[in-house]
C-alpha positions as CSV (number, residue, x, y, z in Angstrom):
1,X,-36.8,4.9,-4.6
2,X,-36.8,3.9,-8.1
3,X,-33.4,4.0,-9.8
4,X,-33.1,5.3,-13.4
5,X,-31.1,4.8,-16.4
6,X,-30.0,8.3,-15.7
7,X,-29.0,7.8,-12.3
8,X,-26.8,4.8,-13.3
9,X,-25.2,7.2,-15.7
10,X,-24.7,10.2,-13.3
11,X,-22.7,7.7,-10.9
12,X,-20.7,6.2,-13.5
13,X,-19.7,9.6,-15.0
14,X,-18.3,10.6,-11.7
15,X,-16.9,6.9,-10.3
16,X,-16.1,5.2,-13.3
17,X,-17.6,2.4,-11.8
18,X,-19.1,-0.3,-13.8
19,X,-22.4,-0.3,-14.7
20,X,-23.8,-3.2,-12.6
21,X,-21.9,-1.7,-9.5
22,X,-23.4,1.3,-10.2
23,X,-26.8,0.2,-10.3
24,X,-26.4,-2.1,-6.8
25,X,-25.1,1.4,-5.3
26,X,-27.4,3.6,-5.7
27,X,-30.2,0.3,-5.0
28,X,-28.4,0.0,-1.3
29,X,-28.1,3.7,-0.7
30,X,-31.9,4.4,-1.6
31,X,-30.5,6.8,-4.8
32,X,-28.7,8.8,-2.6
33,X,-25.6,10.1,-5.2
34,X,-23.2,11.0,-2.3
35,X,-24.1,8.2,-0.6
36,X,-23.5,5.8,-3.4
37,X,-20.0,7.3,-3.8
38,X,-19.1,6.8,-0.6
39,X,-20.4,3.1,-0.9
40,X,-18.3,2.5,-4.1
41,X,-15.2,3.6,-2.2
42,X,-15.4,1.3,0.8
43,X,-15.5,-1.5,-1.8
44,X,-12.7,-0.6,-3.7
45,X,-14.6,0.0,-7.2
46,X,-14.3,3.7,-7.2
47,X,-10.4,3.4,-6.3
48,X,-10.3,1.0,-9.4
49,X,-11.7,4.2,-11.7
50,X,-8.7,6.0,-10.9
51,X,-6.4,4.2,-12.7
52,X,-8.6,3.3,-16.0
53,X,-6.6,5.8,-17.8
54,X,-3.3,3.7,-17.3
55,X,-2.0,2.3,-20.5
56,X,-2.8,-1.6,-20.2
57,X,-0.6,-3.4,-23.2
58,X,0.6,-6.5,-21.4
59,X,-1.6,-9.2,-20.2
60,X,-2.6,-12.4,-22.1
61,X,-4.6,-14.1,-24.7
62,X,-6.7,-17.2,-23.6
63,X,-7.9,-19.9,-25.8
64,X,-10.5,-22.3,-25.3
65,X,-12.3,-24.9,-27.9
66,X,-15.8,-26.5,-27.2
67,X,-16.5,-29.1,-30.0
68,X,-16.7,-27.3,-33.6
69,X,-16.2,-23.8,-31.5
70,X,-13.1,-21.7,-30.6
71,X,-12.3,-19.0,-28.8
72,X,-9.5,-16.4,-28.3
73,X,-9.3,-13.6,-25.5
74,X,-7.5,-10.6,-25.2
75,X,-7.2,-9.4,-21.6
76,X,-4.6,-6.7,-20.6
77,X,-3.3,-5.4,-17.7
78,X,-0.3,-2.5,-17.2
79,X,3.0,-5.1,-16.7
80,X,4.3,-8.5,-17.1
81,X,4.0,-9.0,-13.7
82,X,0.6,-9.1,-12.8
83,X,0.1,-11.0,-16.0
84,X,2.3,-14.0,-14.0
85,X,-0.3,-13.5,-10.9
86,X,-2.4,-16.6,-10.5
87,X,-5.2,-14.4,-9.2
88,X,-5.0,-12.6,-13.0
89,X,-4.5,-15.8,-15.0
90,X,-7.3,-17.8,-13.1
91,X,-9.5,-14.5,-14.2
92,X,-8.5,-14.9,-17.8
93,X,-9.1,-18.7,-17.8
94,X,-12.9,-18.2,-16.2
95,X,-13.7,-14.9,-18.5
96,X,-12.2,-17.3,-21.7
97,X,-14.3,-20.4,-21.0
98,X,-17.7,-17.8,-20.5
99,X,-16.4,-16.3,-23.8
100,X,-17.5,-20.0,-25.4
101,X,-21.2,-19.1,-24.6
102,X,-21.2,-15.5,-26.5
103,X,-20.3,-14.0,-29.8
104,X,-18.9,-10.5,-29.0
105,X,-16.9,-8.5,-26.6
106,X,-20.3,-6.9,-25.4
107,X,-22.2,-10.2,-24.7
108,X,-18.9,-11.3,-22.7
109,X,-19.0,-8.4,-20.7
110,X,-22.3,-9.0,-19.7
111,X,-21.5,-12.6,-18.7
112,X,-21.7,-14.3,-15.7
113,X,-19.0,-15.6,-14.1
114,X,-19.5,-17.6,-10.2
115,X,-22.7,-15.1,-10.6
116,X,-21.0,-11.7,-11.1
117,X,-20.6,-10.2,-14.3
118,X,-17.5,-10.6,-16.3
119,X,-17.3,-6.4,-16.6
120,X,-17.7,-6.6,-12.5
121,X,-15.0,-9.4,-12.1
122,X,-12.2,-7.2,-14.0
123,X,-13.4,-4.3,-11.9
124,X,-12.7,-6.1,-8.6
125,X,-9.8,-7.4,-10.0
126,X,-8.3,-3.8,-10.4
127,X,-9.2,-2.9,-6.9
128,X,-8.0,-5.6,-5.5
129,X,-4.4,-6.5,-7.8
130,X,-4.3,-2.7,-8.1
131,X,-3.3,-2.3,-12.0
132,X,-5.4,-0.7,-14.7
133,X,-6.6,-3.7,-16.7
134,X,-9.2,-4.0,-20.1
135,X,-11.3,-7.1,-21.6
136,X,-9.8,-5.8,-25.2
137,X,-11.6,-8.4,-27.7
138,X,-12.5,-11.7,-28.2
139,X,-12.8,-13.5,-31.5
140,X,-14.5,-16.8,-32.7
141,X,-13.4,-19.4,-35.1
142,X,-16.1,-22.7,-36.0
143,X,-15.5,-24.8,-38.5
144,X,-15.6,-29.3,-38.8
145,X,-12.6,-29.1,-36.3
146,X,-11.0,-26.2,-34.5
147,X,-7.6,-26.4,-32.7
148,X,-5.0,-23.9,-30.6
149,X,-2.2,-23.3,-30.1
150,X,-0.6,-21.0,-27.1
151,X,2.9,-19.4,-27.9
152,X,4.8,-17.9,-24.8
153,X,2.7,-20.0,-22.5
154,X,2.4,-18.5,-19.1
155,X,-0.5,-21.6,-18.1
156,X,-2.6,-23.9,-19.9
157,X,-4.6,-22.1,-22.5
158,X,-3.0,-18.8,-22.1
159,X,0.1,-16.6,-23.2
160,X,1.2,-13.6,-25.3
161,X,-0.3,-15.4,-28.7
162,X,-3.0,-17.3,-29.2
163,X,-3.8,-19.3,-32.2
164,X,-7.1,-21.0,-33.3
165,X,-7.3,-23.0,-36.9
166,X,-10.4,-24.5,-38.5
167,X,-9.7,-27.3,-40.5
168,X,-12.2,-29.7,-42.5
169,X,-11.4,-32.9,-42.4
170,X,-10.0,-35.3,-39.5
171,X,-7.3,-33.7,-37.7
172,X,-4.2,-36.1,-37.6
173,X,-1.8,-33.5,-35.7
174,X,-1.3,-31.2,-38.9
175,X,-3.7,-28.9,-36.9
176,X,-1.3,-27.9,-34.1
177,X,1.9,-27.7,-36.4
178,X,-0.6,-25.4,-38.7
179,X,-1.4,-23.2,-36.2
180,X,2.2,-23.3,-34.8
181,X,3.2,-21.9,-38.5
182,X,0.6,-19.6,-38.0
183,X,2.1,-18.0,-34.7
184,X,5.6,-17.7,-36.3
185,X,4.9,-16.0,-39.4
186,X,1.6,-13.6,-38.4
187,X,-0.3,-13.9,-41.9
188,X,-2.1,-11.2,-43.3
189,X,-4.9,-13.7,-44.5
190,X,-6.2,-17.0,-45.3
191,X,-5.9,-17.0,-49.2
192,X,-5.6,-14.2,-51.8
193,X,-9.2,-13.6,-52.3
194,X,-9.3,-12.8,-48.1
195,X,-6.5,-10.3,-48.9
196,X,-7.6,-6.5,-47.9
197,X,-8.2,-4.9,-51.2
198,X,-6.6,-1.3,-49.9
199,X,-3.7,-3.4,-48.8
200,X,-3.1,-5.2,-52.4
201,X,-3.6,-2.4,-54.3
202,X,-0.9,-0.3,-52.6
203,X,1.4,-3.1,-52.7
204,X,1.0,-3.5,-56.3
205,X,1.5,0.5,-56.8
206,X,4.7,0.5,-54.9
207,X,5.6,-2.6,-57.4
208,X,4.7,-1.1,-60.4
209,X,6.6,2.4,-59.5
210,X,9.4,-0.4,-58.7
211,X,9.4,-2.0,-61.9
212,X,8.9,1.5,-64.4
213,X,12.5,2.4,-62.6
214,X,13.9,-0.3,-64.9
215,X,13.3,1.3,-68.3
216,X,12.0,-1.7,-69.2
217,X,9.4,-2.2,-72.5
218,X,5.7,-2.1,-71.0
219,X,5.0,-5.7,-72.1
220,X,8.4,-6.7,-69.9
221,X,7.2,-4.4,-67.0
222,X,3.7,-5.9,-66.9
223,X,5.0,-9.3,-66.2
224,X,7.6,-8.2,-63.6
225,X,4.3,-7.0,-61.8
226,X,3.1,-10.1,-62.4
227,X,5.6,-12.3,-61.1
228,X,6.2,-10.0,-58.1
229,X,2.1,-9.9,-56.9
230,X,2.5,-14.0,-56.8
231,X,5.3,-13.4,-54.6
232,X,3.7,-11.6,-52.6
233,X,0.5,-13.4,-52.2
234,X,2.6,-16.0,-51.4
235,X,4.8,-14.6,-48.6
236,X,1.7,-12.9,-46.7
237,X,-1.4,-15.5,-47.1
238,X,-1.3,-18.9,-45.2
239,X,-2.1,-21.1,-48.0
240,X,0.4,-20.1,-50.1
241,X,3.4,-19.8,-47.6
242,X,5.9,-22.5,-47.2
243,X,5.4,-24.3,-44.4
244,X,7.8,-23.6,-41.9
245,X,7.9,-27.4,-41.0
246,X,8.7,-28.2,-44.5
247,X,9.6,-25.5,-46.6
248,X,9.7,-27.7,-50.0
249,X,5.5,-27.4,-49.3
250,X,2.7,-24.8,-48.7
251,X,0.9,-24.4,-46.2
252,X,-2.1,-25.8,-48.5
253,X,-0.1,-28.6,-50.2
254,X,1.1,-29.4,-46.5
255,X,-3.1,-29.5,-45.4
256,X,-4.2,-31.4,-48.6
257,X,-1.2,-34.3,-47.9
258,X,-2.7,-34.7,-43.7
259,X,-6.0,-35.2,-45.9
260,X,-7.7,-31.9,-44.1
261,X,-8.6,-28.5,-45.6
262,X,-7.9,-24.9,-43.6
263,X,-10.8,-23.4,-43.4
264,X,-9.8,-20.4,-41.3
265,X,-7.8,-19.3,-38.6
266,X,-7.4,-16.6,-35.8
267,X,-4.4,-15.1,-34.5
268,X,-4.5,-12.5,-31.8
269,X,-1.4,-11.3,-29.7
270,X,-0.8,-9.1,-26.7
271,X,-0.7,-5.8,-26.8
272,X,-0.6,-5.3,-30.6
273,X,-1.9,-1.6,-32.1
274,X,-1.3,-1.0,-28.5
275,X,0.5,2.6,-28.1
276,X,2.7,2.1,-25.3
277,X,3.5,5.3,-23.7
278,X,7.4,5.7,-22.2
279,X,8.4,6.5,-19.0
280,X,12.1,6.4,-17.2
281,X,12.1,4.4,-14.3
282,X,12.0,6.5,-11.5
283,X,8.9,8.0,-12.8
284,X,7.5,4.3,-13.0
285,X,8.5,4.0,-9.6
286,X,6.9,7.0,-8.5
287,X,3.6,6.1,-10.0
288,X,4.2,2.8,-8.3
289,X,4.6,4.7,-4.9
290,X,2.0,6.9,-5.7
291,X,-0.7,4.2,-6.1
């Protein structure tokens, strides 16, 4: 029997099985929809469904570089714990070094992995470790030379931040201390022109509003808007910070003295935008019981 599109669809609707699994379903079961169910359970897949509505904000973030190319990874699961399971961690390392060969969360789900497909992988995973668990995002950094940096390590190339930083130029170790600055102090962008325009405007209202409060003449107000904006730019975009490792230098003066140029950088952390929901613990516990 031929299987459709819609057929796929159907069965994922009422499983939340992946699509792949799906499709290999309702191929053994001859498109029979009950039948297909059934075969989803005994593998553990549809079990794994049940629990996609969890709230996964732990996990990790991989990092991996190939040449001129870096990656960082987002994968969650629901606690700490599973994130410190090698079974989880050797998952994030695999779907991190397939991430090297793609450009977007999509393609990377579509990746192969041993021969499965990286959206298949985290599916078994749940059914087998038993948490909810998400490929969140993935992001790319290229530039001359890319290097990481992994804060909170739980294993090599992984942890709760990852860092990637593009640099022209021959890296002489300024590349890891950069990128070690950029884990600390979470910066909103490379350099003031990067800045989100929605974010500087609103900080320069609030700073105007600020300064009126003074009573001061226009002329004096307008350069106490001044002055503040520079401080700003300096505190939130890496070039202009101090660097952390040498505070009487930026960021940039700190680059241009190792003989290199940032040319970008990535920062991505666990869990964050996340909305964690709260429970008291012997409701966790219950859910625990309660599969």
């Amino acid at each position: 029997m031929a299987i459709t599109a819609q057929m796929v669809k159907q069965l994922r609707e009422a499983t939340g099985a992946g699509m792949m699994d799906a499709k290999k379903a309702l191929t053994e079961t001859d498109g029979d929809m009950e039948a297909a169910q059934d075969w989803l359970r005994t593998k553990g897949l549809a079990k794994a469904a049940k629990k996609s509505d969890r709230t996964a904000a732990e996990g990790l973030v991989g990092v991996a570089i190939d040449g001129g190319k870096g990656v960082a990874v987002e994968i969650n699961s629901e606690t700490d714990f599973v994130a410190k399971n090698d079974q989880f961690q050797g998952m994030v390392r695999d779907i991190t070094a397939a991430a090297l060969g793609v450009s977007d969360v999509a393609a990377l789900k579509a990746a192969e992995v041993g021969g499965t497909p990286v959206e298949t992988v985290i599916t078994d995973a749940i059914a087998k470790i038993g948490e909810n668990m998400t490929l969140r995002r993935m992001a790319v950094l290229e530039g001359e030379t890319v290097v990481s940096y992994v804060h909170n390590a739980a294993a090599d190339g992984m942890g709760k931040i990852g860092v990637l930083v593009a640099l022209k130029g021959a890296d002489n170790g300024i590349g890891k201390q950069i990128a070690m600055h950029v884990a600390a102090t979470n910066p909103a962008s490379l350099g003031e022109g990067d800045l989100d325009p929605a974010l500087v405007e609103r900080e320069k209202a609030v700073l105007s509003e600020q300064a009126r409060e003074s009573g001061k003449p226009e002329a004096v107000i307008a350069k106490m808007i001044e002055g503040r904006m520079k401080k700003f730019f300096e505190e939130v975009t890496l070039l202009g910070q101090k660097f952390v490792i040498n505070p009487d230098l930026t960021v940039a003066q700190a680059a241009a003295e190792a003989g290199v140029e940032i040319t970008g950088f990535v920062r991505m952390s666990v869990g964050e935008g996340i909305e964690k929901k709260e429970e008291d613990f012997a409701a966790e516990v219950a859910k625990t019981l309660a599969g």
